[in-house]
N, C-alpha and C positions, 0 to 999 in steps of 0.2 A: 152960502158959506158952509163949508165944509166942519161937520160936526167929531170934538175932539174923543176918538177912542178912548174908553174907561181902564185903567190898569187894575188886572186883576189882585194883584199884591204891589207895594211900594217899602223900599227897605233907607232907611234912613241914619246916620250916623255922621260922629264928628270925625272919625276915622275911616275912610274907604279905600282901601290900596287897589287902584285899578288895574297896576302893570306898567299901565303906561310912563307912572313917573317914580323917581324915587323913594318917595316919602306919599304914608296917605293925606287924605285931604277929606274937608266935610263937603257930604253930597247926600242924593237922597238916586233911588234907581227907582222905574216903574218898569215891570216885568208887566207884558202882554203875552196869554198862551205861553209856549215856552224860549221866547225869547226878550232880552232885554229892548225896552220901545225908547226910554228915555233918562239918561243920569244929566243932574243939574242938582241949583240951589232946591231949597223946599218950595218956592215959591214959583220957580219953572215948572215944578213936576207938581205943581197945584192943580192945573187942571186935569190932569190922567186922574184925579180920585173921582168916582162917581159912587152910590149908594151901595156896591156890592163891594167896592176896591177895601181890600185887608193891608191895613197899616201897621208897619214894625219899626218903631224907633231904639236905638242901639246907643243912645247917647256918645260915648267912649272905645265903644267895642270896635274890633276892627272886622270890615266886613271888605271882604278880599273875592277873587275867581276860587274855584272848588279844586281842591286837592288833586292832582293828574300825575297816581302813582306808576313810575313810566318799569319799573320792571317789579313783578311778582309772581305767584306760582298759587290757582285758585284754589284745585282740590288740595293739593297740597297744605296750602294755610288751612285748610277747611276742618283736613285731617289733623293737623297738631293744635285747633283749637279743642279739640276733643282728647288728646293728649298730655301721656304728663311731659310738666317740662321742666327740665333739668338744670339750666344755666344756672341759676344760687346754688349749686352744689358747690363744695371745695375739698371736697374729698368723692374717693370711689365709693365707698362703705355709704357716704351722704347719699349719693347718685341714686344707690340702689335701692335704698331706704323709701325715697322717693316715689320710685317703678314701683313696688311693694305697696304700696300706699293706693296707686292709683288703680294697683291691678287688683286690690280689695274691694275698693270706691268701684268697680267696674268688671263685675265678675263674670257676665255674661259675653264681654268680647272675646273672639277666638284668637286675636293677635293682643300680647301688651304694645302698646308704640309709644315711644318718646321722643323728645325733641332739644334739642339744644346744648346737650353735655360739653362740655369744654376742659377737658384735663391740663392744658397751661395754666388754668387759675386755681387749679388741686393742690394741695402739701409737696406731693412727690414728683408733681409734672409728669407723670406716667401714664401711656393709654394703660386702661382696662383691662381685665380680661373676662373671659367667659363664665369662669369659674364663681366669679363673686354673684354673676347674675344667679346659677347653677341652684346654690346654696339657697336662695329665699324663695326662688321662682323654677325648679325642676321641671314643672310639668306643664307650664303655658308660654310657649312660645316668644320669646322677646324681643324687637328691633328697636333701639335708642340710635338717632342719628346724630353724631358731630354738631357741634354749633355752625360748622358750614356748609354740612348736609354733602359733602361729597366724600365721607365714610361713616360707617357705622357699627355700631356694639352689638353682639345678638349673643343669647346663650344659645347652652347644648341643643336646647329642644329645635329651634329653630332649625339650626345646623342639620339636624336628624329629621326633620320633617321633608327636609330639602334635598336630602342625600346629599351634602355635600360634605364630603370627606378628606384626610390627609392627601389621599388623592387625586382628587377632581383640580384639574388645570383651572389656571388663570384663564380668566376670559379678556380676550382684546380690549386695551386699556382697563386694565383692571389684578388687583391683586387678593388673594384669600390668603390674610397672614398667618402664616405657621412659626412656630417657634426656633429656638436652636432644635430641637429634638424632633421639629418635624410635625410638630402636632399644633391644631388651629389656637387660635389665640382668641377668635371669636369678635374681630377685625375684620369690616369688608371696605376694599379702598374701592371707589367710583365705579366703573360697570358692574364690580362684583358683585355690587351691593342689587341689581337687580333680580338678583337668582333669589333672594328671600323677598322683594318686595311685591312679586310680584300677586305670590302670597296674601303677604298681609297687606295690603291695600284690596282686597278682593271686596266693595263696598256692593249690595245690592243698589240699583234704581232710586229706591225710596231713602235709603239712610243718604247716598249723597245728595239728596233732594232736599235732604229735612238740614244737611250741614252746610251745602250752598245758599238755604236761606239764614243761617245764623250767621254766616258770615257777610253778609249782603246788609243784615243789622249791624254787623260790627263796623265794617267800613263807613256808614250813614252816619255814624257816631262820633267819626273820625274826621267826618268831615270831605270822604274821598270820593270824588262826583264820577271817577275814569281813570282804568289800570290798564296794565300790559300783562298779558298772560300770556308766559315766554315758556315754549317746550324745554323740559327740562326731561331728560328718558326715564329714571328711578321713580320721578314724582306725580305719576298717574296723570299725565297731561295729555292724554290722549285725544284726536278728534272727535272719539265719543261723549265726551263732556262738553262739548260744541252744541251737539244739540240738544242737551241738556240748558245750556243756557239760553240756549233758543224758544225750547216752552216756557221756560219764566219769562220771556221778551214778551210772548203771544199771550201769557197772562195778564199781561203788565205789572209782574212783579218783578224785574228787572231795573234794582234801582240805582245801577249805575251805569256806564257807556265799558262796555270792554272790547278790547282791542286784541286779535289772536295771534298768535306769534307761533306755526306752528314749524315742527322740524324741516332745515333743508337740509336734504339726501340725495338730491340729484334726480328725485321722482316730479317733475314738473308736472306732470299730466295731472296725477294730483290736488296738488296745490295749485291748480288753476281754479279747478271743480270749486276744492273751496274755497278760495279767490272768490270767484262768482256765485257762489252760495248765502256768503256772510256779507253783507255789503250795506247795512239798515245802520239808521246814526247811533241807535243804541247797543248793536252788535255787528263788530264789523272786523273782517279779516284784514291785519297788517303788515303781514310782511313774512320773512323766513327767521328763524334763531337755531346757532348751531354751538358747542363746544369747540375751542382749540384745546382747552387744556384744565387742569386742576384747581390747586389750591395753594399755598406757601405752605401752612402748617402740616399739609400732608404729603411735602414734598413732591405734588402732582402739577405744582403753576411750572410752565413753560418757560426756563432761563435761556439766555444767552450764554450765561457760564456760571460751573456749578456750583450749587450749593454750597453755605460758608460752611456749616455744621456739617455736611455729607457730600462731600466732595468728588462718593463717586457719582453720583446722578445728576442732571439737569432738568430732571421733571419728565415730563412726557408730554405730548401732542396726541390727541386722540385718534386724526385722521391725515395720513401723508401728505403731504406739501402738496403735490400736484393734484390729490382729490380733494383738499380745501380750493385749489386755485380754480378747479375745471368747475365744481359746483356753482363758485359765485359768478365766474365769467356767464355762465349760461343762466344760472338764476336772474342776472342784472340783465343781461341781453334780452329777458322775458317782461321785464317793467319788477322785479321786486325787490323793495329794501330788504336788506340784511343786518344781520345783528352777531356778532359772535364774541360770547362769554371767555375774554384772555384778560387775565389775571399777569401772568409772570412778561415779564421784558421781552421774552422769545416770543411767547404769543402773540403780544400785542403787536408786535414787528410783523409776524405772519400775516395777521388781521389786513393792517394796514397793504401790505403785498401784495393779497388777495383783491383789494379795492383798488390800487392801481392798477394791477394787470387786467381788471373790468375794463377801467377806463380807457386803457389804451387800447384792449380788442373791441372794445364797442363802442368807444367816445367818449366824451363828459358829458354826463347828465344829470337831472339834480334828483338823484339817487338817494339820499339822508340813511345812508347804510351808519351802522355805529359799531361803537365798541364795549360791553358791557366788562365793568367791574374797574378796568383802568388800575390798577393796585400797584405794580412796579414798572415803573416805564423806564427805557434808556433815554436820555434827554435830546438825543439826536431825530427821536421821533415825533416829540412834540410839536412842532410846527407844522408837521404833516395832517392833522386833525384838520387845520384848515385850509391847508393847501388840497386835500382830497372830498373836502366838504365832507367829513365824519364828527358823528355827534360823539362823544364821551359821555357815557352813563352810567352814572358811578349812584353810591350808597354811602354819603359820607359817614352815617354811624360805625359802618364797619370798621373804623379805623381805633372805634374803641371799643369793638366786641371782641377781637382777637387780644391777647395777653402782649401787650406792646416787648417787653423782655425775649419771648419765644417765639413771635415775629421777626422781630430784626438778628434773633442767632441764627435763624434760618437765611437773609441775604445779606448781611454784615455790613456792616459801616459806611460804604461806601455805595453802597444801591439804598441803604436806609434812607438816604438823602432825595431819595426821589420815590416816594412813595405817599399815594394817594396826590399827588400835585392839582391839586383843587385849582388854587390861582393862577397860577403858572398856564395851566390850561387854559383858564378864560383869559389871562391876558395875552397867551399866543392867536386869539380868534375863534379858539373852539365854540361850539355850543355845546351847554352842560344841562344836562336832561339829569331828575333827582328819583329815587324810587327805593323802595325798603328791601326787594330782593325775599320778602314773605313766604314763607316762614322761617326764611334763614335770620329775620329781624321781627321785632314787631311793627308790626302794621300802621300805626300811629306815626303819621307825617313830621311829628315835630320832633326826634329826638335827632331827625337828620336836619333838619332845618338847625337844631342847636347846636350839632358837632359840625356842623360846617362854617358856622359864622365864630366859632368857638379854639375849633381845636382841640379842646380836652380829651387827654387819651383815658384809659381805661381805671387810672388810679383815681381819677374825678378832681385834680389836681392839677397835673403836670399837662401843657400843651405842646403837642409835637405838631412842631416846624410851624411858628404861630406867621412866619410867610404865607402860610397858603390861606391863611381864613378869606371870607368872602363876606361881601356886604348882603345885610338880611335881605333888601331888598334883589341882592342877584341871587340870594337864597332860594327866595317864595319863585322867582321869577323861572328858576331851575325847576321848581314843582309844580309849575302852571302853563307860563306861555311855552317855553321852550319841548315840555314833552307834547303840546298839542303841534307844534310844529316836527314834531317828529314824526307825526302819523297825517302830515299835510291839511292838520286841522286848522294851522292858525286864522282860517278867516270866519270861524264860527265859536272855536274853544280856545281859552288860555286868559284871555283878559276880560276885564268889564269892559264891554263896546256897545253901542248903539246897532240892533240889527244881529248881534251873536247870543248863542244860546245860553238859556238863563239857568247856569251850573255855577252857582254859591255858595260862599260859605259864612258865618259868623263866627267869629270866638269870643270869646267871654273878656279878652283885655287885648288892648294896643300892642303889640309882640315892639312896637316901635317906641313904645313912651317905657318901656320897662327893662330890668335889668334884664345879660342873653340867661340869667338861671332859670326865669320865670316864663319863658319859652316851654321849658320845658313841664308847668302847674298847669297852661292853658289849656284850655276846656273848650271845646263848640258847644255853640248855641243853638244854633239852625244849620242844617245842609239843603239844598236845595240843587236837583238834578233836574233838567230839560220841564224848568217852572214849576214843577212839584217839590212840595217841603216834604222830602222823605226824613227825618229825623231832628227832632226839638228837643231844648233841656228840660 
């Protein structure tokens, strides 16, 4: 008679959301090593307890698959956790006061950096200018980036460290805003912005060593078992921080599963290398990620047609039609998902373009290319997500970080009506992949889990287009099953399964027995990544 395996831990509760069904349900899970051996009654899973098995009973709690944040940016967050951050400002004078504060608290950094400023929620709705930084902060260097990080605030010092002058051209997709008279304003819009950062992100070895582990704490905390680390160019996402996360994998201080997402440029040779380099369950190369376009509030998201407020522009596209089309033809013909950041109606159209014309010079294959951010779509597109098997990967908070008023004066009335279309999407057959977009957001899984089941826009009151909300349950399922199948996980990550790796989570209450406000009080209890508890209350 074959003798019954001892579970090393057994997690138990009246609530367990597997994934599999809609609503949780009381069960108990025995974890073996780092995969799950067995979920049943208590009395199924009776005999996995043997003299060393560690027992956790949860009563009420819900105990769920581990948090699988499908787009964020590491050193990035890494860096604005060590930054001041600016978002409760509501004035410029506030902003600065701020910066001041934090570049006293931190006298020894050679750059100030901030994060999150957002002038639609200011008195005067005005950007900034250099001048105010100038005044408290002359002689150290400043970069404050936009709440959506594709512009940003720098005073004089910067500007002058950098040699950039009334003079110095715009760089390709990119603007240095001058005034009527010609002189900076102390405004860098999206590539510009790399001529200062490249700068101030200059972190030794050791310092991003020492902030890759605080953030590794942060996320453990949060409950988040596996992220997407999406190139983004300004935000230090280089392949050198690859093998950085590589010697924490070979310490085994690597406590969560990441997924690399590095730039595609048409350099295949490349991105095969490390393709074939990164390939371990706990660090593993996934795909390519590239820009079509901008942003709404900064006039850089990609329209169909133009802007309501500014009528003479339509945004901009970062890379001509045909070297968005030639890269992904060849990228896809090589075996690689894609991913590209289109925000405006033109973009996402372009996206979508670029995926057919794979299709048709290479075939249909099940390619799980997607489309990051999804924010203004023309409705004519939406059926195409599932006709072209493209994920939508959206960030539902964002829909209440931006100033809902200064939002929709930018695409007016009639595109307002199709923005951010959550449901719309999953009922045309999309799959919808969930993720914070870090540090452009906080980190913490659940205030997108609440604005998505919600709708609440930015006044914490009014809910815009209460059509689109979604069932908590296609919530969590958007932040667990759905992104592991994004990166061809699903037969190991995403749900509670017999035989899949034991990457869980607790929280402290039933997100399902409780009002959607108290989504956003919850608290984790336990995280657990590939059968280790890296984080307890």
């Amino acid at each position: 008679m074959k003798t019954q395996l001892k579970a090393d831990m057994i997690l138990s509760s009246n609530a367990v959301f597997t994934g599999l069904a809609n609503e949780p349900t009381a069960a108990a899970i025995a974890i073996i090593g780092n995969k799950i051996a067995a979920i049943g009654s208590e009395s199924e899973i009776e005999p996995y307890i043997g003299a060393e098995t560690k027992i956790y009973r949860y009563d009420d709690k819900l105990i769920m698959p581990g948090f699988h944040d499908f787009h964020l940016h590491i050193m990035a967050g890494c860096i604005s956790m060590n930054s001041a951050y600016l978002f409760d400002a509501r004035t410029e004078e506030e902003a600065v006061e701020m910066v001041r504060a934090h570049a006293e608290a931190h006298p020894d950094e050679p750059w100030v950096i901030g994060f999150c400023w957002d002038s639609g929620y200011w008195d005067n709705k005005k950007l900034p200018h250099r001048s105010s930084l100038d005044r408290l902060l002359p002689d150290r260097p400043v970069v404050l980036f936009h709440a959506e990080a594709h512009y940003c605030w720098v005073n004089s010092k910067a500007l002058e460290l950098l040699n950039i002058t009334r003079d110095t051209d715009n760089p390709p997709f990119g603007i240095i805003e001058k005034d009527e008279n010609g002189e900076l304003t102390g405004i860098l819009y999206e590539s510009a912005m790399s001529l200062v950062l490249k700068a101030a992100f200059d972190f030794s070895p050791e310092r991003k060593r020492e902030m890759l582990k605080g953030f590794l704490e942060h996320a453990a905390s949060l409950g988040i078992t596996s992220v997407h680390d999406l190139f983004a160019p300004d935000f230090n996402d280089s392949p050198a921080n690859f093998e950085l996360y590589r010697e924490l994998e070979e310490r085994g201080e690597l406590t969560l599963r990441i997924h690399l997402w590095p730039e595609l440029d048409g350099d295949l040779e490349r991105v095969k290398q490390l393709r074939d380099t990164y390939q371990s369950s706990i660090l593993r190369f996934a795909g390519l990620k590239q820009f079509i376009d901008g942003v709404i509030t900064g006039y850089t998201a990609y329209m169909l047609e133009p802007y309501s407020d500014k009528p003479e522009t339509r945004g901009k596209m970062k890379f001509p039609v045909e070297t968005i089309k030639k890269w992904v033809i060849d990228a896809d013909r090589e075996g690689f998902s894609i991913r590209f950041h289109a925000i405006g109606d033109g973009a996402i159209r372009l996206a979508l373009d670029a995926y057919e014309a794979a299709q048709q010079a290479n075939g249909a294959r099940d390619s799980r290319h997607m489309i990051e951010h999804v924010e203004v779509i023309h409705p004519d597109d939406i059926p195409r997500f599932k006709q072209l098997g493209v994920i939508a990967s959206m960030q539902p908070n964002h829909l209440a970080m931006s100033e809902r008023g200064v939002y929709t004066s930018r695409i007016g009335a009639q595109r307002e009506r199709h923005v951010f279309v959550i449901h719309t999407l999953k009922q045309s057959g999309a799959k919808l992949a969930f993720g914070t977009d870090f540090p452009v957001d906080t980190l913490n899984p659940l205030p997108q889990i609440y604005r998505a089941v919600t709708r609440v826009d930015n006044s914490g009151v009014d809910v815009w287009h209460p059509q689109e909300r979604i069932t908590l349950a296609e919530a969590l399922r958007a932040y667990t099953s759905v992104p592991a199948y994004g990166t061809f996980r699903e037969h190991e990550l995403g749900t509670l399964e017999v035989g899949k790796l034991a990457d869980i989570v607790v929280l402290d209450r039933n997100l399902f027995a409780v009002p959607a406000e108290q989504i956003l009080e919850a608290k984790v209890e336990l995280t657990i990544v590939d059968g280790e508890i890296v984080y307890a209350r």
